[in-house]
C-alpha positions as CSV (number, residue, x, y, z in Angstrom):
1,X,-49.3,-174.7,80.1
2,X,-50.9,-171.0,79.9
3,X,-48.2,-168.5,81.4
4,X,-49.6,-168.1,84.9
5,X,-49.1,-164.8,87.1
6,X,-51.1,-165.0,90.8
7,X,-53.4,-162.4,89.8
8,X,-54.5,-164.4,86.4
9,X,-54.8,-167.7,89.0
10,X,-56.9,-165.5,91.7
11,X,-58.9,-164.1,88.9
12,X,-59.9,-167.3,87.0
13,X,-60.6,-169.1,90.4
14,X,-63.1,-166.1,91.6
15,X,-64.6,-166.2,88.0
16,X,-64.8,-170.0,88.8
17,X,-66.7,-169.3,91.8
18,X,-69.2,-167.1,91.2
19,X,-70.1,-169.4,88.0
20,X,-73.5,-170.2,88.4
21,X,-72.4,-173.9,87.1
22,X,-70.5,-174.4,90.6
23,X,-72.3,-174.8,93.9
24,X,-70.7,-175.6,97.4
25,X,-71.9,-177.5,99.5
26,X,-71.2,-178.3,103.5
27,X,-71.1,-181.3,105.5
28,X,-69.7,-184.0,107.5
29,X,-67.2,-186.0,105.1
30,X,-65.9,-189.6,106.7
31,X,-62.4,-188.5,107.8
32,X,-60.9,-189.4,104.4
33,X,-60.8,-186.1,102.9
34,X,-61.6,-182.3,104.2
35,X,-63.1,-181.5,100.3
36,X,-63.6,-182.7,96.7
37,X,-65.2,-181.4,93.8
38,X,-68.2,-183.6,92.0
39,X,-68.4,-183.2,87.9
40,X,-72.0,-183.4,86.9
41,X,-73.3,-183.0,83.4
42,X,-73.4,-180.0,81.2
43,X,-69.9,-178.9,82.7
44,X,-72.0,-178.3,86.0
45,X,-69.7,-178.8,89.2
46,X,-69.9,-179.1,93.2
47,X,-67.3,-178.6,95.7
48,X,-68.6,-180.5,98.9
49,X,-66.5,-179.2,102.1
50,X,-66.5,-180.7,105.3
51,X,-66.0,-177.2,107.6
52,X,-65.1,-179.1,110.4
53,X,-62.1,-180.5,109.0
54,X,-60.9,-177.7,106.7
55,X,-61.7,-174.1,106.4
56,X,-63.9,-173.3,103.9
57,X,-62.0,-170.9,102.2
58,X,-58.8,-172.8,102.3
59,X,-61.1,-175.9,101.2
60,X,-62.4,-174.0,97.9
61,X,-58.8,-172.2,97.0
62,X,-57.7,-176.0,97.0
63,X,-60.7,-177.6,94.6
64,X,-61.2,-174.3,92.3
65,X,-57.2,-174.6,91.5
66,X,-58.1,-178.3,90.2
67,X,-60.8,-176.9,88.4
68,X,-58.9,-173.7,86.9
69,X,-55.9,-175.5,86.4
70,X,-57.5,-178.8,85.1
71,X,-56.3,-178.0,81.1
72,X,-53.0,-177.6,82.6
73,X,-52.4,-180.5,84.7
74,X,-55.3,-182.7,84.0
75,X,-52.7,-185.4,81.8
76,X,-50.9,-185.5,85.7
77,X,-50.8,-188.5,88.0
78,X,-53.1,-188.0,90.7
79,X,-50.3,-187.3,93.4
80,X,-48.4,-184.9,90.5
81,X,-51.4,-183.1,90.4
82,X,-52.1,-183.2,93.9
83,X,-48.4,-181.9,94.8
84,X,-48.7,-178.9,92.1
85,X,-52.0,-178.0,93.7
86,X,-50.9,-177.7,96.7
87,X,-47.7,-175.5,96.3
88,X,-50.0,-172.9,94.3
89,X,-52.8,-172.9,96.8
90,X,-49.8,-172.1,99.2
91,X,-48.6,-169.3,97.3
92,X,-52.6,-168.2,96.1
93,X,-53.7,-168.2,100.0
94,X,-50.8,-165.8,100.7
95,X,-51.6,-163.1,97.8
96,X,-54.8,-163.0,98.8
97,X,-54.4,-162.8,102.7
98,X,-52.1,-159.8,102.2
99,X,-55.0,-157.6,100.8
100,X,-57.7,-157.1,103.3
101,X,-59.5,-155.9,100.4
102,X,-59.1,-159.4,98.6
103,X,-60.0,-161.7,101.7
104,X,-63.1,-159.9,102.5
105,X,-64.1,-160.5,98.5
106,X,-63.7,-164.0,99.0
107,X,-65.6,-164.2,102.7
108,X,-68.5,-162.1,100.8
109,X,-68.3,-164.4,97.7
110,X,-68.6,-167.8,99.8
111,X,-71.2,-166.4,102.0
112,X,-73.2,-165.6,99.3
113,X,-72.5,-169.3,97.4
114,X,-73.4,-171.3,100.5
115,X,-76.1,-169.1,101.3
116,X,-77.5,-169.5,98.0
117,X,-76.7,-173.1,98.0
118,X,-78.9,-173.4,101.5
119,X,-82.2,-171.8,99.8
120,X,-81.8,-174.2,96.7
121,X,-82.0,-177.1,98.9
């Protein structure tokens, strides 16, 4: 496993998101789950959030850590994976909402990936 700081998890999931490789897209999901990330080919990737059942930014920390983190934990059972996930989105979410600096990035970057998502359609 690489030797991960915050910073180097915040940067590679930003990097992640602004990939042009990586779209998001919003809508209703059955109940089931609030967000998942769909693997297409040529390494091309979706992150569909349902806003109503998550937030969106919450939503995407989640999927882009299973996406950044997927060398690392990839050989994981699903609900290993699922458990390290979720204690480092814990720990991401607070290091970035202690910089107001930082969480207006990520409002800005998501605005502009859903927006962009919106005219594609």
């Amino acid at each position: 496993m690489r030797p991960w700081t915050v910073g180097a998890l915040e940067r590679e999931c930003r990097k992640a998101l602004m990939d042009p490789a990586l779209s998001v897209r919003l809508t209703q999901l059955d109940g089931k789950e609030a967000a998942y990330i769909e693997w297409a080919a040529g390494d091309k990737a979706r992150v569909v959030v349902d806003p109503h059942e998550m937030g969106v930014k919450p939503a995407l920390i989640h999927e882009l850590l299973h996406h950044v983190l997927s060398d690392d934990v990839g050989d994981l059972e699903d609900d290993l994976e699922e458990a390290l996930v979720l204690a480092w989105e814990d720990v991401l979410t607070r290091h970035v909402n202690r910089s107001r600096y930082r969480v207006r990035w990520w409002r800005e970057a998501i605005r502009r990936k859903v927006r962009g998502a919106r005219a594609e359609a």
